[in-house]
C-alpha positions in Angstrom: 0.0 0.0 0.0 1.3 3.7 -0.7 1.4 6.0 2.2 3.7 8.4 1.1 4.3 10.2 -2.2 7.7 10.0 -3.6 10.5 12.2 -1.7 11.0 14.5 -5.0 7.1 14.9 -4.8 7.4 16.0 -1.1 10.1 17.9 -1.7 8.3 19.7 -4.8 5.1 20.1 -2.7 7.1 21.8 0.2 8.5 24.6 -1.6 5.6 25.8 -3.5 3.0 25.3 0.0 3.9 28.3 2.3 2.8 31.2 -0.4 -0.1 29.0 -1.8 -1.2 28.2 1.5 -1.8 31.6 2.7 -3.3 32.4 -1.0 -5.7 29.6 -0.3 -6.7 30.8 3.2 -6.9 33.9 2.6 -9.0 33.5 -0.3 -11.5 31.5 1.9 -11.1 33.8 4.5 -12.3 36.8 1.8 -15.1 35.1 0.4 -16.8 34.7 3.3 -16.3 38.2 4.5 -17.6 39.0 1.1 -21.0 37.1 2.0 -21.5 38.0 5.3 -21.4 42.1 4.1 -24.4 40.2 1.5 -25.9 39.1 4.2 -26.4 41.6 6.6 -28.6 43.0 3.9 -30.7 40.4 2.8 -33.9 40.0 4.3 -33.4 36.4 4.9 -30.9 37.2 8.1 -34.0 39.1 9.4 -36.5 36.3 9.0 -34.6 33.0 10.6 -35.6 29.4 9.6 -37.4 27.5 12.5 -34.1 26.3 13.6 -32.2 29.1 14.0 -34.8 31.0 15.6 -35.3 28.2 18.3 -31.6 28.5 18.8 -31.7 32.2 18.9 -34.5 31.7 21.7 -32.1 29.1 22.9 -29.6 31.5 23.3 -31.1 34.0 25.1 -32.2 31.8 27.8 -28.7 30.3 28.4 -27.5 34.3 28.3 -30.6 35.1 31.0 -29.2 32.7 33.1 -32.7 32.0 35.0 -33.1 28.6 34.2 -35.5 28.9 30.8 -32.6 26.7 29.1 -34.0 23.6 31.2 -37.5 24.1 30.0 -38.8 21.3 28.0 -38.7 23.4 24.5 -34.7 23.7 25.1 -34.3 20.2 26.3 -35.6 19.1 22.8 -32.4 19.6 20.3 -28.9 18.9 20.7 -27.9 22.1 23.1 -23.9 22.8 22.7 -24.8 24.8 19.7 -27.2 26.5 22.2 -25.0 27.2 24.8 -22.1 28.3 22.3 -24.6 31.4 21.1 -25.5 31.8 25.3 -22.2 32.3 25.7 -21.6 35.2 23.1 -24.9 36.7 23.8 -23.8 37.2 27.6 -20.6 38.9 26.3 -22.0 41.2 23.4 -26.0 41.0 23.8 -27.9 39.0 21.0 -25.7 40.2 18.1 -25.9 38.3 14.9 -22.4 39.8 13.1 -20.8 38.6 16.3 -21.8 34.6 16.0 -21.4 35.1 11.8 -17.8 36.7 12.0 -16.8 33.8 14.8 -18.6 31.4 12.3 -16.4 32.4 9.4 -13.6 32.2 11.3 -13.8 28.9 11.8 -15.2 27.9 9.1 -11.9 29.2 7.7 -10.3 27.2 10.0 -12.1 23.9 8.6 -10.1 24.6 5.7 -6.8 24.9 7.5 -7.7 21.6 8.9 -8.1 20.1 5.6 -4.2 21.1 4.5 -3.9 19.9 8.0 -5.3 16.3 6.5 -3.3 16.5 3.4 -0.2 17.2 5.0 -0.7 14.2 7.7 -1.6 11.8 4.7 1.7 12.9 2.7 -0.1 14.5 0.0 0.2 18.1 1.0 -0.5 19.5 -2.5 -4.0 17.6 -2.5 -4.8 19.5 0.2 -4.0 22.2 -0.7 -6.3 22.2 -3.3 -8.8 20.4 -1.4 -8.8 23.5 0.7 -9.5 25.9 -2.3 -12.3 23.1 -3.4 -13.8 24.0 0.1 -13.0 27.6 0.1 -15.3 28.4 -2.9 -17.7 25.7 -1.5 -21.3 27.7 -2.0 -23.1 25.8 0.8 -19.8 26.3 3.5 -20.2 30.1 2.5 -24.0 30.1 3.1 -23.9 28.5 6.3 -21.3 30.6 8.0 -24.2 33.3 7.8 -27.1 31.7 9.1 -27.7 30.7 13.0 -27.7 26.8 12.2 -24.9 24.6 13.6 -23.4 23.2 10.4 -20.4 25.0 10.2 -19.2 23.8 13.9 -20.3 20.1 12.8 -17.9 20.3 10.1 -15.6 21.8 11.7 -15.7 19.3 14.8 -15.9 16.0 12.0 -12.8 17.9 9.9 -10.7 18.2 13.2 -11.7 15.0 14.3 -9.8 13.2 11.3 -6.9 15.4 11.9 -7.1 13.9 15.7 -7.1 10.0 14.1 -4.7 10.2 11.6 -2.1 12.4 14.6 -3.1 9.1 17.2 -2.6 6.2 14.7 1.1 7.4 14.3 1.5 8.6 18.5 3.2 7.0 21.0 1.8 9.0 23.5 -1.1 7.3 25.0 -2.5 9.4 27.1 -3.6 11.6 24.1 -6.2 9.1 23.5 -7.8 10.5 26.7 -8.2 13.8 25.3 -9.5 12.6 22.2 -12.1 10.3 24.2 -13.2 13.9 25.7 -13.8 15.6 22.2 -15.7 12.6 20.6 -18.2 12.9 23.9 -18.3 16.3 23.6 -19.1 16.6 20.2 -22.6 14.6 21.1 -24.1 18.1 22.2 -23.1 19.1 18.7 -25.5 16.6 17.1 -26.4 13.2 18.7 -25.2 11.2 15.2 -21.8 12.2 16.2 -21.7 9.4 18.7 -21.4 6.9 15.9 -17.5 8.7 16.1 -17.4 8.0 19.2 -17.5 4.5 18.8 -15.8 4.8 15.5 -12.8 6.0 17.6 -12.7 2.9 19.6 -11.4 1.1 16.6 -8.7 3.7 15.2 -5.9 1.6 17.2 -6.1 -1.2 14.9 -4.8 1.3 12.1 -1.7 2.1 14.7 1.2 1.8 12.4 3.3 0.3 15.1 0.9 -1.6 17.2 3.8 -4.8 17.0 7.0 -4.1 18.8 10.3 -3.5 16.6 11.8 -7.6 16.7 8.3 -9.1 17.8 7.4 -11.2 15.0 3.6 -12.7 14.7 4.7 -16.0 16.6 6.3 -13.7 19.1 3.2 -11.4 19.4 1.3 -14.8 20.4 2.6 -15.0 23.6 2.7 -17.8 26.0 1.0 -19.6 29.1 -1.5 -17.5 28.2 -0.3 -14.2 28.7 -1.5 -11.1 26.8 0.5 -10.5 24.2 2.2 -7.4 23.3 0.1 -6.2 20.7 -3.3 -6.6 22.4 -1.5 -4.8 25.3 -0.5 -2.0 22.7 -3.9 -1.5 21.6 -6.0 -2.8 24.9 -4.7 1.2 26.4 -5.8 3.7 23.7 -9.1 1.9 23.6 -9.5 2.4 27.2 -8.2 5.5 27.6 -10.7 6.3 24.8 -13.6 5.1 26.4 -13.7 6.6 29.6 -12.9 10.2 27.6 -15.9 9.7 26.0 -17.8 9.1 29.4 -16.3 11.9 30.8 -17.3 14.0 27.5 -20.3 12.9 27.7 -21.2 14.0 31.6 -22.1 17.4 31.3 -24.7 16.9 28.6 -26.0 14.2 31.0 -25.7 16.2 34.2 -27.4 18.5 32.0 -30.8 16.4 31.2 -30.7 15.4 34.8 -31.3 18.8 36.5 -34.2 19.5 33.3 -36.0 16.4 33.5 -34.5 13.7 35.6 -32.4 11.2 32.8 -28.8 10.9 32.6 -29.2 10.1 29.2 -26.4 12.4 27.1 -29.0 12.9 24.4 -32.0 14.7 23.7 -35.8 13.6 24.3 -36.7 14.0 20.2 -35.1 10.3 19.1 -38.3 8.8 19.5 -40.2 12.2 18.3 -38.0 11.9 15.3 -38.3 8.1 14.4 -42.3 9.0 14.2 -41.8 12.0 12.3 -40.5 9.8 9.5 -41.9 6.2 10.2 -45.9 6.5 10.6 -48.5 5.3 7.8 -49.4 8.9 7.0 -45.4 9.3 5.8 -45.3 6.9 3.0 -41.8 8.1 2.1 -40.9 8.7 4.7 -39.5 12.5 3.8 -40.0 15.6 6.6 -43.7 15.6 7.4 -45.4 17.8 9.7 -48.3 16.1 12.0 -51.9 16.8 11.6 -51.4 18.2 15.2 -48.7 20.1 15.0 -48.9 23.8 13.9 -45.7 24.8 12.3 -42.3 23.1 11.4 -40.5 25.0 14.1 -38.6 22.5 16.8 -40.7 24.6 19.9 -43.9 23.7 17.9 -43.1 20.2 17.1 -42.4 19.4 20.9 -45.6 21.0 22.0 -47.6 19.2 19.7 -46.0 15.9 20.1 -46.5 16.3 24.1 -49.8 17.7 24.2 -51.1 14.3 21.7 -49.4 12.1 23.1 -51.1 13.5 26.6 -54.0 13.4 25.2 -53.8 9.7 24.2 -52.4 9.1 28.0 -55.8 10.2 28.9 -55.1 13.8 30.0 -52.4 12.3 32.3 -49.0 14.8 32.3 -46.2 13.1 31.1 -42.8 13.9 31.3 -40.3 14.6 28.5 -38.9 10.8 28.8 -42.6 9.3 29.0 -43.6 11.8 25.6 -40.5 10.4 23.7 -40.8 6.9 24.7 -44.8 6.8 24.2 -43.8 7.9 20.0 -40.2 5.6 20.3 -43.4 2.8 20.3 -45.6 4.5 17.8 -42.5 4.3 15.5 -41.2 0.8 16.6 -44.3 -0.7 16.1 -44.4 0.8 12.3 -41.2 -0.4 11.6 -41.7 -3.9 12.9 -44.9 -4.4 10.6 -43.7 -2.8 7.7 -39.9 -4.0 7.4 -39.4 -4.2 3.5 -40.8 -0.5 3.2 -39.1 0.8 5.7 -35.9 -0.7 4.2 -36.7 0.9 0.7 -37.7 4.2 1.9 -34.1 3.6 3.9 -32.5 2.7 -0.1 -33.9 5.2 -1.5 -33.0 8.5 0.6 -29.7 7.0 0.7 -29.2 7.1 -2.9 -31.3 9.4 -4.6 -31.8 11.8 -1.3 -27.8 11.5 -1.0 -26.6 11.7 -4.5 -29.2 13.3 -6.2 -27.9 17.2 -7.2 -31.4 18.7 -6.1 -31.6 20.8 -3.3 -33.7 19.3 -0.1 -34.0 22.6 1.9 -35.1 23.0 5.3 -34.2 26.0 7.3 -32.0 27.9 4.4 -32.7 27.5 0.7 -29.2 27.8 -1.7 -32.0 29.0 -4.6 -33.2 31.7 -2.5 -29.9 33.2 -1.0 -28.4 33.4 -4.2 -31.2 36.1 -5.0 -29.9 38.2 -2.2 -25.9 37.2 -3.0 -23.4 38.2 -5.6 -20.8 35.4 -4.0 -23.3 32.6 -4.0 -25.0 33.6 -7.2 -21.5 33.4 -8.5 -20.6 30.6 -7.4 -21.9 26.7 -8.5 -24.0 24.6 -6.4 -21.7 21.6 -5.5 -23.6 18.3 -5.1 -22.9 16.8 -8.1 -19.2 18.1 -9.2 -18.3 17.6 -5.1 -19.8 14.1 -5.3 -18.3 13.4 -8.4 -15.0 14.2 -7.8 -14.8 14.0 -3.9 -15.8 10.1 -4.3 -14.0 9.3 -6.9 -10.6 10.8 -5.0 -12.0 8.8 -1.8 -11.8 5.6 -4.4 -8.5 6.6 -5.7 -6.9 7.3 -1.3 -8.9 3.7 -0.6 -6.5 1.9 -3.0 -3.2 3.3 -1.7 -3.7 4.3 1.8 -5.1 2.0 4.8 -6.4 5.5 6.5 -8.9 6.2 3.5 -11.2 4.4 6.6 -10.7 7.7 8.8 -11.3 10.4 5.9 -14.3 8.1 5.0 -16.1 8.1 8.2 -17.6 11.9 8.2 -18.7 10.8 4.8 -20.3 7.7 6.0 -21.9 9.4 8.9 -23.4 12.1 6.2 -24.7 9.1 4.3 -26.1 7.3 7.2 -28.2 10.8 8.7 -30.0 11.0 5.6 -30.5 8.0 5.1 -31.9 7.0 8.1 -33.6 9.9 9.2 -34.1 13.3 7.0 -32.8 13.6 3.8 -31.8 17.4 4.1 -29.0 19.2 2.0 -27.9 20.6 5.3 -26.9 16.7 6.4 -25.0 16.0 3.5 -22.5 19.6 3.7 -21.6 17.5 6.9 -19.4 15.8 4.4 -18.2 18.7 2.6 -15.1 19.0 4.1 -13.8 15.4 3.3 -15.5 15.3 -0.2 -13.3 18.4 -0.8 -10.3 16.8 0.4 -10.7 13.8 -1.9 -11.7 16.3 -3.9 -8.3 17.7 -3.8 -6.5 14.1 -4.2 -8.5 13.3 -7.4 -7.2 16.5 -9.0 -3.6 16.3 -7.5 -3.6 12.6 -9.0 -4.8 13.1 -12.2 -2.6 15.7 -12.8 0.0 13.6 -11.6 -1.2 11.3 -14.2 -1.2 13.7 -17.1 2.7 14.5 -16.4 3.3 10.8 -16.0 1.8 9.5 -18.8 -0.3 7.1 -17.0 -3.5 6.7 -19.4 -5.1 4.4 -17.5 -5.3 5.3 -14.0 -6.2 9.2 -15.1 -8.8 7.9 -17.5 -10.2 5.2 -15.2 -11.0 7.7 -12.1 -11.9 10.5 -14.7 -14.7 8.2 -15.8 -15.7 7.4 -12.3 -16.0 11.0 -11.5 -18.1 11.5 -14.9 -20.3 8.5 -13.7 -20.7 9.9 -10.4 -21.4 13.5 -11.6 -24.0 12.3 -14.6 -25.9 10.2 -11.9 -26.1 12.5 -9.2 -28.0 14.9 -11.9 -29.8 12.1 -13.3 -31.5 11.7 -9.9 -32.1 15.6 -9.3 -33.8 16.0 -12.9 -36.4 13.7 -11.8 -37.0 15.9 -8.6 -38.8 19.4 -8.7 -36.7 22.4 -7.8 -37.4 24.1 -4.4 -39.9 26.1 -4.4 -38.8 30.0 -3.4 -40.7 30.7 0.6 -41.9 34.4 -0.7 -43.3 35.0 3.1 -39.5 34.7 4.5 -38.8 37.3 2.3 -41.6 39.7 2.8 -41.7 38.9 6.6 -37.7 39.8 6.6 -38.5 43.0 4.7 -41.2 43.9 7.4 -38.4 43.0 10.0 -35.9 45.3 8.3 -38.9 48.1 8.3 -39.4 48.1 4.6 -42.7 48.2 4.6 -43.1 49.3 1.0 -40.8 46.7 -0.5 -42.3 44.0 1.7 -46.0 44.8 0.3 -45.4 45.0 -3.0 -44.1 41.9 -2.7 -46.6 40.4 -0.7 -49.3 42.1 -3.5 -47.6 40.1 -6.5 -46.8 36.8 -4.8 -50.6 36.8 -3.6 -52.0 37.2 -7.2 -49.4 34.5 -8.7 -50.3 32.2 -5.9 -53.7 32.5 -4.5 -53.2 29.6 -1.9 -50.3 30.7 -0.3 -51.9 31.3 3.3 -48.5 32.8 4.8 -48.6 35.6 2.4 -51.9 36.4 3.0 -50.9 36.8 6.9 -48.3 38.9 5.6 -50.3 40.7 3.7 -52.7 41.6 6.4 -49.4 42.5 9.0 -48.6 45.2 6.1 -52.3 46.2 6.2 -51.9 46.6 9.9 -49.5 48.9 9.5 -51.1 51.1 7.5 -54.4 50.9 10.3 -56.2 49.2 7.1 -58.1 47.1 9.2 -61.1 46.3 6.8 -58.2 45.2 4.1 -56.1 43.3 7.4 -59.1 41.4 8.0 -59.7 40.1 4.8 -56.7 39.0 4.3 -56.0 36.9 7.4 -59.5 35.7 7.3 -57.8 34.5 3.9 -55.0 32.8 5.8 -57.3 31.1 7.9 -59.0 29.6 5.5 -55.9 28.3 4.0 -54.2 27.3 7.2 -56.4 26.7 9.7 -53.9 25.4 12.6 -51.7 28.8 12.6 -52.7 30.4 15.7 -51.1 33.7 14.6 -53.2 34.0 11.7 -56.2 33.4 14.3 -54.4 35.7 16.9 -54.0 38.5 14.3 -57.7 38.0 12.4 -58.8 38.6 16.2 -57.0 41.9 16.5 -58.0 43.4 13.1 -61.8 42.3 14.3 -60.9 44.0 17.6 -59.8 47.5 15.7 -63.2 47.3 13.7 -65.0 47.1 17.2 -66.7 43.6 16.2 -66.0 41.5 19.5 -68.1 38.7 18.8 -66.0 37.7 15.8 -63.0 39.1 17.7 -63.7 36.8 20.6 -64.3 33.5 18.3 -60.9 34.2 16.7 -59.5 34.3 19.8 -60.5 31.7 21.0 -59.5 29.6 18.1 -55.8 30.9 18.8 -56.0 29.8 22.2 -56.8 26.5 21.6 -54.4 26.1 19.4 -51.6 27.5 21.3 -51.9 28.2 24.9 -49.8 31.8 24.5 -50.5 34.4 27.5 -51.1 36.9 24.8 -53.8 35.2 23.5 -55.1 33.9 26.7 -54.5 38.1 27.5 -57.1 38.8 24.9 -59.7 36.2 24.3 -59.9 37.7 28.7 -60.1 41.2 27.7 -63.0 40.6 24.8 -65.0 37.8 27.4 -65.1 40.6 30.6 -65.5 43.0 27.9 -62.5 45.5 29.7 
């Protein structure tokens, strides 16, 4: 097996890297400067996703200090992200440049960890340009701007392969310890991550000198029974590994205890999630809001699931462990009576919700934040070209280096997410890092290749990549494109106090789609403003219509009733919020119209 290219290649490599490596930093560094300037423009930083407004919420509570980060709601989702943004909001207040300059920062960082990578592999000058495959990266420059953790997972997965491939070749053991620590605390990144926990367990048997200089393998064997030499070797990382995990892993326990009583290091949504996706109403199992859940916000999703799965309990209250276990058996029970489709739907988001080069937005759209950015309208969407070559370079590492294992295991992890539970663009940019990194090997090869004159090797992995590349669009051609969320926009407008820009909007969007009910609710807001209350009502009364469960719609038809001095209708509406969504504001009104005050 090759582990190291030839010393004139090293030597080469070395004398070219210190220039080019602060061109390619810098040059990542730049671009996202160059985006976050876009983005403190564009309405979509003033209208977050569901996500990053829970975190936001998040935030604040673990900046207050008062114990709102142990309520249920922020008990739901994995809560170091959390407590990072509590952290910078008790130092500067709730400022969103802040957490988007410290995000490109290290999302620069990600891409000094991938010449980090190179260099520890021996191929320095594929990462180098595996870093520049990363730096212009569209979906790594979007998400440094947005509240949503997927830079610091990519970061933490990128850094975690640099951690591997420095153990394999240490002989200090007690690093392992340390590295234990970071794998458990990476779990309050995302819960997935502790499939690298485990994964980390099993990096000693790629120790390159796990046998003793002189110990041959009958010497290794040992006798009367002893333990021989190379079990010893390994037996200590492993160890030392596993109880840094358990102690990573404490304060996210500690943490669930003093909420809700279970030293479990994860989140109560596993459950909540496996229902999500696995119930007979789901056939494909895709992202799927419940009939009793209001809106696709994480806050929303836990109060629904709770207050059903109370209601089924008989009115009983149950607590966040008895809510997420009662929908673990909802979704257990699904699976075990419908193996073979739940085995497909598993099949099929792995390949075409994995490979396939359409977008599967959640929380940010790349479509709609190109409207709003020169860098990322400039720039190409990766899926298929990152794919393409990023797979056909981890092909190419497999074949000549034994570690291909550790680079592959973010990419794995990717794979398995969507997979097995959402099949979200954001999910698969948790391989980014590494696909740009084999990214950088299939270039650095085939260019090796080309000077070498070896046909077959450069046209063998050229046609991979092309394979890879024409199937990955192949499987996006058959799926629609995104659809563009017009109320983001026109609610970020109205956050940004463009009230003009956001109407107008909100006026075209409503005659091009008639059943958009969240434009309508904009629409009347904008009416609102303008103490059109006549217009403000007909319009939410529009909304509701279209989406009966959104309590703000309700809320807000209520108020415009209110301002026209009809109470009875008022009150009814108010009602209707309040039983939707049992907010003190509302509860505040649907009061003030009942006593009349």
């Amino acid at each position: 097996m090759r582990e190291q290219p030839s010393s004139d290649e090293s030597r080469s490599s070395e004398v070219r890297v210190p220039p080019a490596v602060f061109g390619v930093v810098a040059l990542a560094l730049i671009v996202r400067l160059v985006q976050l300037s876009s983005a403190m423009g564009s309405p979509l930083t003033y209208q977050p996703g569901p996500d990053e407004d829970y975190y936001r919420r998040f935030g604040e509570a673990v900046a207050a200090a008062q114990g709102g980060a142990y309520s249920p709601e922020f008990t739901f989702m994995d809560p170091a992200y959390g407590y990072i943004l509590g952290a910078l909001f008790k130092l500067v207040g709730p400022n969103l440049f802040v957490v988007y300059i410290l995000q490109v920062l290290l999302d620069t960082a990600t891409a000094c960890g991938i010449l980090t990578i190179g260099r520890l592999l021996g191929r320095p000058r594929a990462g180098l340009l595996g870093a520049l495959v990363y730096g212009l990266t569209s979906t790594a420059v979007m998400f440094c701007t947005t509240l949503l953790k997927e830079v610091w997972v990519t970061a933490f997965l990128t850094w975690w392969v640099v951690g591997a491939l420095t153990l394999i070749k240490s002989e200090r053991k007690w690093a392992w310890l340390l590295f234990g620590v970071y794998c458990g605390l990476g779990v309050g990144l995302r819960s997935t991550l502790i499939v690298l926990g485990l994964t980390a367990l099993l990096l000693p048997m790629l120790g390159g000198r796990s046998t003793p200089a002189g110990v041959g393998v009958a010497g290794a064997v040992g006798t009367g029974g002893s333990v021989s030499p190379v079990a010893a070797n390994r037996a200590l990382p492993v160890l030392l590994t596993f109880i840094g995990i358990g102690v990573g892993l404490l304060p996210w326990s500690l943490r669930n205890d003093h909420a809700y009583g279970s030293l479990s290091p994860l989140p109560h949504n596993g459950g909540i999630v496996l229902q999500q996706i696995y119930n007979a109403q789901n056939p494909r199992a895709e992202l799927w809001l419940a009939p009793f859940v209001s809106y696709m916000h994480p806050s929303e999703i836990w109060r629904g699931y709770a207050a059903e799965a109370e209601r089924r309990a008989g009115g009983r209250t149950l607590s966040p462990q008895e809510v997420d276990h009662y929908w673990h058996e909802e979704a257990m029970t699904f699976i075990e009576q419908h193996p073979g489709d739940v085995f497909g739907d598993i099949v099929r988001k792995g390949l075409t919700g994995w490979l396939s080069s359409t977008e599967l937005a959640n929380n940010r759209s790349d479509i709609e934040e190109k409207m709003f950015s020169p860098v990322l309208a400039w720039l190409p969407t990766p899926a298929a070209w990152l794919l393409g070559m990023g797979l056909a370079g981890l092909i190419w590492l497999a074949l000549e280096d034994r570690r291909w294992l550790i680079v592959a295991a973010p990419i794995a992890l990717s794979w398995f997410t969507i997979a097995v539970f959402f099949a979200e663009s954001r999910f698969r940019f948790h391989a980014a890092s590494m696909l740009a990194l084999c990214s950088g090997i299939w270039i650095d090869r085939l260019l090796q290749g080309f000077r070498k004159k070896a046909k077959t090797h450069v046209t063998a992995f050229a046609i991979a990549a092309a394979v890879i590349v024409t199937v990955s669009l192949l499987l996006g051609a058959r799926n629609p494109p995104m659809p563009v969320r017009w109320d983001r926009i026109v609610w970020g407008y109205i956050n940004m106090h463009k009230i003009a820009e956001a109407q107008s909007l909100a006026e075209r969007v409503a005659k091009e789609q008639p059943d958009n009910g969240p434009i309508f609710e904009a629409l009347g807001y904008t009416a609102v403003i303008h103490h059109r209350y006549d217009v403000a009502a007909q319009a939410f009364q529009r909304a509701v219509e279209l989406r009966p469960q959104s309590h703000v719609a309700h809320y807000n038809l209520a108020r415009a009733y209110l301002a026209l001095g009809d109470h009875k209708r008022a009150a009814e509406e108010a009602a209707v919020a309040a039983r939707l969504y049992p907010s003190p504001d509302y509860q505040a009104l649907l009061s003030q119209l009942q006593t009349g005050s």
